[in-house]
Backbone as CSV, one residue per row, in Angstrom:
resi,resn,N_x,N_y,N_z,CA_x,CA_y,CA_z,C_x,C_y,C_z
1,UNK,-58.548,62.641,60.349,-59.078,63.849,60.989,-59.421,63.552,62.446
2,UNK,-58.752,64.417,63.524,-59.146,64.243,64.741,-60.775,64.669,65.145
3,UNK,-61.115,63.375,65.931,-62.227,64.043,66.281,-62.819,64.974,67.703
4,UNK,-63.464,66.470,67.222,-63.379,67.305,68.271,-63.697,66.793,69.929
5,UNK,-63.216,67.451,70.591,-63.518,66.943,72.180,-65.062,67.801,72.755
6,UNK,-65.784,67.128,73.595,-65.401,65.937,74.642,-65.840,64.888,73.542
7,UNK,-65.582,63.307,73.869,-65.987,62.778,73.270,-66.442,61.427,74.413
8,UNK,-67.131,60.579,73.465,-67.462,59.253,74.455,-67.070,57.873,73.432
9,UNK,-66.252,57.911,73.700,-65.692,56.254,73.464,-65.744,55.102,73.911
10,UNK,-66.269,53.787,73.131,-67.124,52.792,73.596,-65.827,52.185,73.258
11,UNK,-65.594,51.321,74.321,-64.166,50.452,74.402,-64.642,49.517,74.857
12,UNK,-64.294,48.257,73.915,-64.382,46.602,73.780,-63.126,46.450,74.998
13,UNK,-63.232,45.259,75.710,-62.182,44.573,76.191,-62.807,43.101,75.864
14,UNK,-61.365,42.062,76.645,-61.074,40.769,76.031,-62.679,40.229,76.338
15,UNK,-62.877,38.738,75.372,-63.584,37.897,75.786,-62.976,36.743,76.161
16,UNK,-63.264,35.506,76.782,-62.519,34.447,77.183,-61.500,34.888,77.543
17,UNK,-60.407,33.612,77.780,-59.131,33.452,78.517,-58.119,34.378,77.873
18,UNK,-58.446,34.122,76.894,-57.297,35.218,76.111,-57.071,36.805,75.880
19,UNK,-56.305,36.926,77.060,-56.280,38.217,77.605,-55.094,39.101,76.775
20,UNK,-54.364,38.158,75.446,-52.938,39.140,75.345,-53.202,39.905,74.268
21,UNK,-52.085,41.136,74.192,-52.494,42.227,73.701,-52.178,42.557,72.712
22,UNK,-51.670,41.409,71.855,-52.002,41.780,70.469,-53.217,41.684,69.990
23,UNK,-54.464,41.425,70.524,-55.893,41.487,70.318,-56.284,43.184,70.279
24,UNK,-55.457,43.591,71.084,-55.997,45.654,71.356,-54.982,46.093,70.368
25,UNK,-55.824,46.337,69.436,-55.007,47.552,68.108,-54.359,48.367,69.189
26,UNK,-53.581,49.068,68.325,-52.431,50.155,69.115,-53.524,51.544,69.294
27,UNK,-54.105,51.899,68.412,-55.523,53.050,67.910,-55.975,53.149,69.645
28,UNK,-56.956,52.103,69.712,-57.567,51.733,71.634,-56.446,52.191,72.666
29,UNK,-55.413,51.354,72.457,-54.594,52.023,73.368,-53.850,53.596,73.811
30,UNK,-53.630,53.938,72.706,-53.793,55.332,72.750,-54.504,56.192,73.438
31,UNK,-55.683,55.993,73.115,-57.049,56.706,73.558,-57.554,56.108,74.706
32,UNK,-57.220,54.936,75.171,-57.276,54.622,76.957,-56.634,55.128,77.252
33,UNK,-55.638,55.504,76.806,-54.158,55.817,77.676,-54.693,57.678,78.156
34,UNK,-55.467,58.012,77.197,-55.442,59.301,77.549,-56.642,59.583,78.019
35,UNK,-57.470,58.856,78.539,-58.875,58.658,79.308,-58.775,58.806,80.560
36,UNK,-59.237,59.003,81.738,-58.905,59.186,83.051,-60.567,58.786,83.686
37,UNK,-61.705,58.942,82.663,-62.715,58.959,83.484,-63.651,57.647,82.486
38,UNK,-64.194,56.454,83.114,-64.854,55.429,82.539,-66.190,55.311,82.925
39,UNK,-67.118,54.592,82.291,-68.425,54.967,82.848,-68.510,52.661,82.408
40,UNK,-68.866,52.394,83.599,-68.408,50.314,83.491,-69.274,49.788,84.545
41,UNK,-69.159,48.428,83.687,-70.297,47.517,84.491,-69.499,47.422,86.159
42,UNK,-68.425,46.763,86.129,-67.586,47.065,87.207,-66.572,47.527,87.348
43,UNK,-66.365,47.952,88.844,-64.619,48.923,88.363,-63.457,48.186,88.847
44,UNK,-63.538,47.102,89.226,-62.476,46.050,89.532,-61.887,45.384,88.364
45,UNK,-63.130,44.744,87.630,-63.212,44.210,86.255,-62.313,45.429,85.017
46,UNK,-62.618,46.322,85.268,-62.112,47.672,84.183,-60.829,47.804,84.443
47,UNK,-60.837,48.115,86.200,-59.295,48.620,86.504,-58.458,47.258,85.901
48,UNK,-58.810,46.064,85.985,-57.614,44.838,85.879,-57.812,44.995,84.009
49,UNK,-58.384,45.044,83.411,-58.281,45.175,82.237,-57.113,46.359,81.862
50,UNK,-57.662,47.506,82.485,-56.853,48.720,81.877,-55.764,48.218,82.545
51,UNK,-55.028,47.583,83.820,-53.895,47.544,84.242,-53.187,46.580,83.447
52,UNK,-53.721,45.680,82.770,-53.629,44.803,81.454,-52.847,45.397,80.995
53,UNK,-53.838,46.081,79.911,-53.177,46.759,78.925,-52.553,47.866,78.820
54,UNK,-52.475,48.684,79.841,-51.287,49.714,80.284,-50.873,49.309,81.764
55,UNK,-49.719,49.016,81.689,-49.127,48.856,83.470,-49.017,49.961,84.023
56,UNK,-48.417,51.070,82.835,-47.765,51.864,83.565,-48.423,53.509,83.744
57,UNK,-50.014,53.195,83.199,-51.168,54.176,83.137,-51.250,54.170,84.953
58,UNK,-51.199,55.306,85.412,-51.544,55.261,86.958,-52.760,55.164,87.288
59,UNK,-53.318,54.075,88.238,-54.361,53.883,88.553,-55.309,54.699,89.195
60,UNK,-54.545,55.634,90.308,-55.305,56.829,90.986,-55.576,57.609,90.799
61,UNK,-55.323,58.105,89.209,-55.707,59.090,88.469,-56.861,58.410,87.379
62,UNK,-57.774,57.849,88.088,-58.676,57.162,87.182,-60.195,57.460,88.203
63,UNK,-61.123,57.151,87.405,-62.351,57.990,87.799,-63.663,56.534,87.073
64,UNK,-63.976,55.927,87.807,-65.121,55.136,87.575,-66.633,55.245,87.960
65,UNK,-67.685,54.995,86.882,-68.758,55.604,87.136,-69.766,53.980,86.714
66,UNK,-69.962,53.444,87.868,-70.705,52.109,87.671,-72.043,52.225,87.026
67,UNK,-72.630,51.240,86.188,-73.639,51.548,85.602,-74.910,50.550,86.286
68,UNK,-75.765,51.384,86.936,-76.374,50.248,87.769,-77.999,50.199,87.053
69,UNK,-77.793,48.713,87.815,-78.884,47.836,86.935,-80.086,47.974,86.982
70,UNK,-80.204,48.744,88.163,-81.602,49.290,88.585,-82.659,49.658,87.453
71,UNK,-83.618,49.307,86.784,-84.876,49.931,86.015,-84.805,50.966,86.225
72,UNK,-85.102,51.334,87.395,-85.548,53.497,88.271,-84.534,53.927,87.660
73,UNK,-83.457,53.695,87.580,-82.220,54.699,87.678,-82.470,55.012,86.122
74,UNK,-82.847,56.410,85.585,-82.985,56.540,84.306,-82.419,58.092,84.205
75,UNK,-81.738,58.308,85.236,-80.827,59.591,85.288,-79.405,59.499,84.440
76,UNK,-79.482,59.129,83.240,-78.306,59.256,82.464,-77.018,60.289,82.912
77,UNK,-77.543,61.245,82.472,-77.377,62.622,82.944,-75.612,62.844,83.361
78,UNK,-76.143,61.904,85.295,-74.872,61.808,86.085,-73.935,60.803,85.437
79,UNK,-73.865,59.998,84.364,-72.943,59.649,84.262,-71.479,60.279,83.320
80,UNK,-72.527,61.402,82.235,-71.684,61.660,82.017,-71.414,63.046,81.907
81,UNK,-71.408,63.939,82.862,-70.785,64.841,83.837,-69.655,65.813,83.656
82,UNK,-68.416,64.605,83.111,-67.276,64.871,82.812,-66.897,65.538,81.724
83,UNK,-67.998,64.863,80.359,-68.083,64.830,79.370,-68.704,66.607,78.928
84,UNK,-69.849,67.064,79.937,-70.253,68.207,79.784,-69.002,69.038,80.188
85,UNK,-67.940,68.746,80.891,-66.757,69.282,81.360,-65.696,69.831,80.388
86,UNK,-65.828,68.962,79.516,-65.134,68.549,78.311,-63.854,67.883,78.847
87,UNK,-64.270,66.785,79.540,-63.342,65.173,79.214,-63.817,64.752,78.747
88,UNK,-62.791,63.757,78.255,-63.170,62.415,77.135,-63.630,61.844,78.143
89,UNK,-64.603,60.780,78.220,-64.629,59.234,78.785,-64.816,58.141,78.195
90,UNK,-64.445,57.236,78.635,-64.437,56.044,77.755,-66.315,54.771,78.732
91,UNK,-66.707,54.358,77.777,-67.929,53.335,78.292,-67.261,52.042,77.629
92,UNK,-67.162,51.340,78.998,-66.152,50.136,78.677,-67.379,48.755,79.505
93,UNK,-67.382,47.341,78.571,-67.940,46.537,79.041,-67.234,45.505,79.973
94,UNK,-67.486,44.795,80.708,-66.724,43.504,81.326,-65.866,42.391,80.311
95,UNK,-66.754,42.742,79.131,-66.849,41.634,78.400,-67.104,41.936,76.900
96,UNK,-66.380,41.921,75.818,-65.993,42.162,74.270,-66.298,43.773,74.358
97,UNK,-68.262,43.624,73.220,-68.369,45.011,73.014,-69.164,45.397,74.181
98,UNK,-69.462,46.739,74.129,-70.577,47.000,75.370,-71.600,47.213,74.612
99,UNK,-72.695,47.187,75.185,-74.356,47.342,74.753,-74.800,46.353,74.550
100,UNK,-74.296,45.687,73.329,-74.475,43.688,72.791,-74.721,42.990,74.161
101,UNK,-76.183,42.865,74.367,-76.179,41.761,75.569,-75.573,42.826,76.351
102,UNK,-75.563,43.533,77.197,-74.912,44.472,78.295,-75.662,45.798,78.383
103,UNK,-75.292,46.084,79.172,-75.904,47.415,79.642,-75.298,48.533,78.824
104,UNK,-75.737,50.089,78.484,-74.706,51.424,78.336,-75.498,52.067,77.000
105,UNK,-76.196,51.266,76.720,-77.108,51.860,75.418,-78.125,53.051,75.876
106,UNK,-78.653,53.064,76.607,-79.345,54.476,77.225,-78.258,55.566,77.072
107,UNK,-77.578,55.085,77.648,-76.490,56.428,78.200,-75.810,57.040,76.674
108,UNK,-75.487,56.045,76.149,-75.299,56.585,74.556,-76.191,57.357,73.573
109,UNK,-77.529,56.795,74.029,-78.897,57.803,73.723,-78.475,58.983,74.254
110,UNK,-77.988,59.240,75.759,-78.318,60.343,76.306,-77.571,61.278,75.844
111,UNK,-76.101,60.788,75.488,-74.976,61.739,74.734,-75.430,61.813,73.802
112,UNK,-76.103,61.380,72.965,-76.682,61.965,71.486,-77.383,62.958,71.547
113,UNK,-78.336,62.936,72.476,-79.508,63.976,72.945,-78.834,64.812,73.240
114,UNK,-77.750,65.105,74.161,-76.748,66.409,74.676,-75.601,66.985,73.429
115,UNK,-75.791,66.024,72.367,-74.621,66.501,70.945,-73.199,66.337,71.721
116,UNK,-73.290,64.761,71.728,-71.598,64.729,72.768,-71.430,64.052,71.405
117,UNK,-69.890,63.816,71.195,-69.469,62.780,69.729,-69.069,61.440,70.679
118,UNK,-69.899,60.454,69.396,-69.938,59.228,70.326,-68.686,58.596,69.130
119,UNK,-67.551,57.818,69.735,-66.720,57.145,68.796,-66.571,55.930,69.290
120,UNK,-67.157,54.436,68.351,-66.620,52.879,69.173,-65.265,52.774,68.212
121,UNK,-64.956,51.880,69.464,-63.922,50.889,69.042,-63.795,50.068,68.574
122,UNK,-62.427,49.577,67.469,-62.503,48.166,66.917,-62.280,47.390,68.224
123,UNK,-63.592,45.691,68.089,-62.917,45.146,68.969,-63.983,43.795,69.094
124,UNK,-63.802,42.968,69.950,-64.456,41.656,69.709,-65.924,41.226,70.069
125,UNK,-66.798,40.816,69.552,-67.923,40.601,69.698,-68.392,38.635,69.800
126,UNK,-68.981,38.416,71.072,-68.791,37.160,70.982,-70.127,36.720,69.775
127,UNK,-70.641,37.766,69.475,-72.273,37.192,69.424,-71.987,37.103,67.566
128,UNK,-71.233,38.277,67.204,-70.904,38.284,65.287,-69.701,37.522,65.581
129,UNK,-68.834,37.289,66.511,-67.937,36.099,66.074,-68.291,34.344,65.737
130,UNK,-69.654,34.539,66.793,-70.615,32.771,66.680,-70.807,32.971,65.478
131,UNK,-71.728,34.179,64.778,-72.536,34.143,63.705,-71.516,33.736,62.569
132,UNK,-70.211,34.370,62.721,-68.970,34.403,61.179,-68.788,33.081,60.980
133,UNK,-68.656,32.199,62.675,-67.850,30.744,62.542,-68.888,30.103,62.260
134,UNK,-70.320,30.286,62.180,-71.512,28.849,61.973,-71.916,28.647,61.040
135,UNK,-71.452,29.411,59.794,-71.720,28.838,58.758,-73.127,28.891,58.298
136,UNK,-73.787,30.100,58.880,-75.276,30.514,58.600,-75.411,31.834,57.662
137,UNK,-76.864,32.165,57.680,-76.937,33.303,57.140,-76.530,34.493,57.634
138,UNK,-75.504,35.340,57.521,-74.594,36.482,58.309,-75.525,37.526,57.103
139,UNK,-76.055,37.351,56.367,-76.835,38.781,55.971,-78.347,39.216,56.739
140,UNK,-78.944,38.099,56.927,-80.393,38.001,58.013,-80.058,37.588,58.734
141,UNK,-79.849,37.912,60.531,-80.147,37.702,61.315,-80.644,38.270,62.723
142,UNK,-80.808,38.019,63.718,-81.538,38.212,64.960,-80.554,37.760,66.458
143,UNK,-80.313,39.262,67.010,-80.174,38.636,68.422,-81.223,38.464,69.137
144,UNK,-81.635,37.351,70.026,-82.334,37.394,70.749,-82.302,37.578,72.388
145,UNK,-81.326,37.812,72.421,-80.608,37.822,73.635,-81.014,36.994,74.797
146,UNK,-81.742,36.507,76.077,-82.002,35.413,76.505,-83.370,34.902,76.410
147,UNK,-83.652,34.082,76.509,-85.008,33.161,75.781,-85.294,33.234,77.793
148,UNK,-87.080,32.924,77.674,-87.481,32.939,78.460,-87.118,31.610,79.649
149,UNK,-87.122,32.551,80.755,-86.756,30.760,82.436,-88.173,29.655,82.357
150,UNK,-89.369,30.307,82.039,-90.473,29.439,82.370,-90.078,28.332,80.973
151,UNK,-90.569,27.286,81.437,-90.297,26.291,80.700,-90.921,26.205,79.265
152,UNK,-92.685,26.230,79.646,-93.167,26.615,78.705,-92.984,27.244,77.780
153,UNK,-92.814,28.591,78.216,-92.220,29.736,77.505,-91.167,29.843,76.567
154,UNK,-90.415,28.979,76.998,-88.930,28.466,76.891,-89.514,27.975,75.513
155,UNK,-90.129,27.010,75.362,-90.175,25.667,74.903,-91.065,26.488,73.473
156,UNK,-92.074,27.490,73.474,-92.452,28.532,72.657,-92.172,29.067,71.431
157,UNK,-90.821,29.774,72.164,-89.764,30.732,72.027,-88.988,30.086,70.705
158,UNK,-88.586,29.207,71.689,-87.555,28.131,70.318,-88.557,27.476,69.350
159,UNK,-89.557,27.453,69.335,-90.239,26.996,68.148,-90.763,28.114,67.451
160,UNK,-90.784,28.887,68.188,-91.148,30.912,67.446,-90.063,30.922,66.595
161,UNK,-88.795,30.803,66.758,-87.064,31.063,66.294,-87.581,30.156,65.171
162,UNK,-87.315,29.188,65.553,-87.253,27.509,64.520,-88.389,28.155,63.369
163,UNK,-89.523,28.682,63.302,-90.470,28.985,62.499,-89.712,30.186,61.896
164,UNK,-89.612,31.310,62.270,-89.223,32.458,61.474,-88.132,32.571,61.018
165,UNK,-86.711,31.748,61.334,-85.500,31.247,60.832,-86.057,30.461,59.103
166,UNK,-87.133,29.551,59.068,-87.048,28.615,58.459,-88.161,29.747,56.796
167,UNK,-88.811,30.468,57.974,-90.004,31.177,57.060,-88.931,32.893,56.174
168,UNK,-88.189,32.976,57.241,-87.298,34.154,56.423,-85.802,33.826,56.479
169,UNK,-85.613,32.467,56.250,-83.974,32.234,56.043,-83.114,33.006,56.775
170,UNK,-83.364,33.053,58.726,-82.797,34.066,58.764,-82.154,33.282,60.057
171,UNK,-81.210,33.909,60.646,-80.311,32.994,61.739,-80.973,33.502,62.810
172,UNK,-80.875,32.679,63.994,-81.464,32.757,65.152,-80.655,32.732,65.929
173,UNK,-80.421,33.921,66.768,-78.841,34.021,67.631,-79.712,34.221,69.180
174,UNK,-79.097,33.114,70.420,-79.736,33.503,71.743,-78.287,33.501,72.495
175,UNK,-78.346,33.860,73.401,-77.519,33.386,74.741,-78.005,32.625,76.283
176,UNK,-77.473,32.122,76.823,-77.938,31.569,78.072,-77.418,31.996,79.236
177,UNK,-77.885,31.820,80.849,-76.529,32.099,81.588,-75.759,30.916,81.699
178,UNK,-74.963,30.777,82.061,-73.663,29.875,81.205,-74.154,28.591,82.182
179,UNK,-74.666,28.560,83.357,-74.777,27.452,84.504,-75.773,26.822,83.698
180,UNK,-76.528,27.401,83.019,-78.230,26.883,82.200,-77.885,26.082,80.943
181,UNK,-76.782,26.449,80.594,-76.681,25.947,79.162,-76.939,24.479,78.621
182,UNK,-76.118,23.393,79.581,-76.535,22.265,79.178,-78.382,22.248,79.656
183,UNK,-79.085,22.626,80.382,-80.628,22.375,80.197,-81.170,22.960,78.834
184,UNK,-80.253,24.015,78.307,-81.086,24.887,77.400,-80.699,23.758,75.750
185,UNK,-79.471,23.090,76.234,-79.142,22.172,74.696,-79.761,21.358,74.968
186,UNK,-80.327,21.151,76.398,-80.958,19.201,76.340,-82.257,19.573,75.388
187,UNK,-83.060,20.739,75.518,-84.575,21.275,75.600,-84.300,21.188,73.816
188,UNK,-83.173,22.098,73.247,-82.688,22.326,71.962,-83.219,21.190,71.086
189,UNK,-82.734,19.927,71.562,-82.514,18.915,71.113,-83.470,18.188,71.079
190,UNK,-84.507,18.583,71.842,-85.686,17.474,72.186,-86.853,18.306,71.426
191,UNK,-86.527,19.523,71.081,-88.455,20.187,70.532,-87.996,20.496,69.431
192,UNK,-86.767,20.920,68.917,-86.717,21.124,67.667,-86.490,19.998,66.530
193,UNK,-86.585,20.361,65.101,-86.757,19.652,64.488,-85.124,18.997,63.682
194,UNK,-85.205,17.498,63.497,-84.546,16.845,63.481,-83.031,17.771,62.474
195,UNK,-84.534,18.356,61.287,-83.353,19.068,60.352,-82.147,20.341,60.653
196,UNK,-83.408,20.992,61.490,-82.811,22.495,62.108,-81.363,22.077,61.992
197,UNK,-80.842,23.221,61.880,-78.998,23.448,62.279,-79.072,24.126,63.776
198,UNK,-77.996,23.763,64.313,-77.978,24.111,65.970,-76.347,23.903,65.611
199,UNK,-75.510,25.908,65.914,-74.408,26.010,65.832,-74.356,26.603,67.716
200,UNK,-72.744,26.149,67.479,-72.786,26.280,69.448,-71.067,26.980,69.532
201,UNK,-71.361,27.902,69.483,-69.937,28.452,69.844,-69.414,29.246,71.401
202,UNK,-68.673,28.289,72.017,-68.499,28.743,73.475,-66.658,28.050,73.886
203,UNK,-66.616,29.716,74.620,-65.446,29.769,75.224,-64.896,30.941,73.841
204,UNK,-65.590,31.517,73.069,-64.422,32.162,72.085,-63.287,32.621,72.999
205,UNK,-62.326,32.701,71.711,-61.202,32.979,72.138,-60.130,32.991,73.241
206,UNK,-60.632,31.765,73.658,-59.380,30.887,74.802,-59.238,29.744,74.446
207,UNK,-58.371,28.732,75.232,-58.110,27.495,74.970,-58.890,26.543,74.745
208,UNK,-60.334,26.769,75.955,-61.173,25.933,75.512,-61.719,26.459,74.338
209,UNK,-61.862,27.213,73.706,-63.053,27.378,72.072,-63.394,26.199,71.603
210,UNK,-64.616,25.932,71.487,-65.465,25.154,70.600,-66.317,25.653,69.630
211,UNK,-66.406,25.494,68.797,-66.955,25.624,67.403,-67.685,24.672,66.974
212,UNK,-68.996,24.564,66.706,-69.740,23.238,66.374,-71.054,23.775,65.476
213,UNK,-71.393,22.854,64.197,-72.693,23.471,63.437,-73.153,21.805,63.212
214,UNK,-74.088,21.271,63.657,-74.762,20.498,63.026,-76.270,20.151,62.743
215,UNK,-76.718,19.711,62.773,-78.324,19.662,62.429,-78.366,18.891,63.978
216,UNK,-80.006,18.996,64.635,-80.412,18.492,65.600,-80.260,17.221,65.885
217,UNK,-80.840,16.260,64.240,-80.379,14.939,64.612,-78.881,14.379,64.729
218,UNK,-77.711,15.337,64.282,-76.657,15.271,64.690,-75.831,14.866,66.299
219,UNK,-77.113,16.286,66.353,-76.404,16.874,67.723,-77.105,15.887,69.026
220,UNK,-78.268,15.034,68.317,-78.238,14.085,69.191,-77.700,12.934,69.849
221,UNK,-76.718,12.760,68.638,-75.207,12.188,68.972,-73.948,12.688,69.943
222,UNK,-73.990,13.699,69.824,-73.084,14.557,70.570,-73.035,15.171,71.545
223,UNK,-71.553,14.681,72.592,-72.002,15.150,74.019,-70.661,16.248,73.808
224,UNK,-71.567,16.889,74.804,-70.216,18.278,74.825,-71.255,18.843,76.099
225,UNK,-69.841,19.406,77.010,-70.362,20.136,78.242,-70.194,21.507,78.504
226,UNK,-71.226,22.192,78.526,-71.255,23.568,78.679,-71.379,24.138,79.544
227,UNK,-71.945,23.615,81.055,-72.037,23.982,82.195,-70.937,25.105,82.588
228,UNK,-71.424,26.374,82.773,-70.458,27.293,83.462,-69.429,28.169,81.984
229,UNK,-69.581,27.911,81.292,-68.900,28.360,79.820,-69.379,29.015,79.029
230,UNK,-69.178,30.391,78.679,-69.756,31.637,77.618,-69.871,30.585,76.400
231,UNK,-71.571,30.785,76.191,-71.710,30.173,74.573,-72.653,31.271,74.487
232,UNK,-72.478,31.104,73.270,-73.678,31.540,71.738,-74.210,30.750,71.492
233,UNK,-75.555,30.271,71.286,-76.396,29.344,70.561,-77.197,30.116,68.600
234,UNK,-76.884,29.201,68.336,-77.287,30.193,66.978,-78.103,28.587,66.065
235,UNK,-79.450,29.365,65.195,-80.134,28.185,64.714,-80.428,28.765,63.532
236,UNK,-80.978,27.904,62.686,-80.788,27.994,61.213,-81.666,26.915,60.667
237,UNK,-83.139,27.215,60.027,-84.126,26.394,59.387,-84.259,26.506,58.067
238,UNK,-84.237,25.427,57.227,-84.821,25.722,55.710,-85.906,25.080,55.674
């Protein structure tokens, strides 16, 4: 059953290196193809994606509506405009799904509030792809999305995780910015407890991918460099 227009479609693009397109069901493509107006973190980032996956979609007949990061800016409203028009638009991330860790979740509030039909896309998630490969609990868990810069805080945080992982069997999912990562595994390694599991999945889906689950005192054996490289950190206490 088609669904009535306007609509707002949340469109995944690639994560990592691996940009080819047997990853985009034929379904997505379709429905980019017949999109003209996007609401994206950037429109350089979007346009090279969509020129990706359609070459021959014309670019100047395309309409980008940046989503800025600003707190103040809580005028939903203007972004989607088009949509009160009755165009489709599509809310597309830099990076897998949008909202997960990313911006566009307001604005999806806001089309609910206006009775726009919101439809996502199948498509890749780096954060449930860590969770599938680590070999944890995938029925309880927690994004936490980034753990605090102060050290202290830092140092808290992961023993807050390490406790309520261990007290409700439940997985502990963070991210880092990618330059931080080796400080955030040295810290990993040094406050948590020997048993903890510490799974590390970075680079999905490109050449480099790494995949790793071991317990702390493991991982005190093990060098691996993350500096500058999309990971998932995910933890796991009994």
């Amino acid at each position: 059953m088609e669904i009535k227009k306007p609509t707002l479609y949340i469109i995944p693009s690639f994560i990592g290196s691996n940009d080819s397109l047997e990853h985009v069901p034929k379904y997505n493509l379709r429905i980019i193809d017949e999109i003209n107006y996007f609401i994206v973190e950037s429109e350089k980032k979007s346009r090279r994606f969509i020129k990706k996956i359609l070459p021959g979609k014309n670019q100047d007949d395309l309409f980008f509506f940046e989503i800025k990061k600003n707190k103040d800016d809580i005028n939903n409203e203007k972004y989607l405009n088009p949509l009160k028009k009755g165009k489709n638009m599509g809310l597309m991330s830099d990076s897998g799904n949008p909202v997960i860790a990313d911006p566009g979740g307001s604005i999806i509030n806001t089309a609910h509030i206006l009775k726009i039909n919101v439809k996502p896309l199948v498509g890749p998630s780096s954060i449930l792809l860590g969770l599938i490969s680590s070999g944890m609990n995938g029925q309880r868990f927690t994004f936490n999305g980034y753990l605090p810069i102060n050290s202290k805080e830092r140092i808290k945080q992961l023993k807050y995780l390490e406790k309520k992982s261990k007290k409700n069997d439940e997985t502990q999912i963070f991210i880092e910015t990618p330059y931080r990562n080796n400080q955030l595994l040295a810290l990993i390694k040094k406050v948590l407890s020997p048993n903890t599991q510490l799974s590390i999945a970075s680079c999905l889906d490109s050449k480099e991918e790494k995949i790793i689950s071991l317990s702390i005192c493991e991982w005190k054996k093990e060098e691996i460099n993350l500096d500058k490289k999309p990971t998932v950190f995910l933890i796991g206490s009994k």
